[in-house]
N, C-alpha and C positions, 0 to 999 in steps of 0.2 A: 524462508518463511517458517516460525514457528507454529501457529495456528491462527486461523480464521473464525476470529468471534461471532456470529450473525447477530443480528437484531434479533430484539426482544418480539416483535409484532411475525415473524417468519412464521408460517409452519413449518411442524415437528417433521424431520424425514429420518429413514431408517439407516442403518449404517452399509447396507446393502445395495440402496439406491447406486447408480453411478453416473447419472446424470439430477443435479437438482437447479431449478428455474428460483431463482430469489427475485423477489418483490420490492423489497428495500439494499441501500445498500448496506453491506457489513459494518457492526457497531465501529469495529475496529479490527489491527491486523496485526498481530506482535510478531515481528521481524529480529534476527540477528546478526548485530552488527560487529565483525569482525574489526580487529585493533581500533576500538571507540571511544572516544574517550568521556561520552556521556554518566552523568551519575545513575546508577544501580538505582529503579526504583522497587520500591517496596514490595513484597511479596512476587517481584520476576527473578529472573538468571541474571548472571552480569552481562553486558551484551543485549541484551532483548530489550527493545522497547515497541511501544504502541505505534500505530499509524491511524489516527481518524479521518476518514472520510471529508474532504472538506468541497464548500458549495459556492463556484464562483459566479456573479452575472455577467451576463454577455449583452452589448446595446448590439445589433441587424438594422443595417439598413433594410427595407423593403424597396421594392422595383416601383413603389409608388412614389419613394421620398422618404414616406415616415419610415421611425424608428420604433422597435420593441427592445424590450428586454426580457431576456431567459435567465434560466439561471441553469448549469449542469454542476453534477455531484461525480466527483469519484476518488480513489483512492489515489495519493500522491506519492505512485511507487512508481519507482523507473531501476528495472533490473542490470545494474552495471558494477563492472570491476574496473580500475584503472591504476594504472601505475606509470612512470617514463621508461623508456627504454635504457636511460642511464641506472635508474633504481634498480630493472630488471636483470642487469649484468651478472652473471655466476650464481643465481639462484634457481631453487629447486621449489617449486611450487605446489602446496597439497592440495587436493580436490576436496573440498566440502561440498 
């Protein structure tokens, strides 16, 4: 992860703090995507792109019958590496 943009609506916290409570979620999340071959957008690194927050709804049954709908928000990041174990043969791997 490159940096964590907050919402505009957040309070200011200091750079001292080491625990911060956020209210909303983050505008967005610019991440670095190693051998990518998405296009380079404008004013980032090669590699970095955005991640927005996205807001799916959910239908619940209730224990009465009916039904609601929610909706949950969150960041659409799942921290993983993968490779085959055939790809993986005689190589040397750097830690980023």
């Amino acid at each position: 992860m490159e940096k964590i943009v907050l919402d505009p609506k957040e309070e200011a916290y200091s750079a001292e703090q080491t625990d911060i409570k956020l209210c909303y979620p983050p505008a967005y999340v610019l991440v670095h995507l190693y051998r990518t071959k998405a296009q380079t957008l404008k004013g980032l690194d090669d590699g970095v792109v955005p991640l927005a927050p996205l807001t799916k709804p959910f239908t619940i049954r209730m224990s009465d019958g009916k039904t609601k709908t929610i909706s949950g928000t969150q960041l659409p990041i799942t921290p993983v590496y993968a490779f085959t174990d055939y790809r993986s043969q005689g190589q040397t791997l750097e830690h980023h």
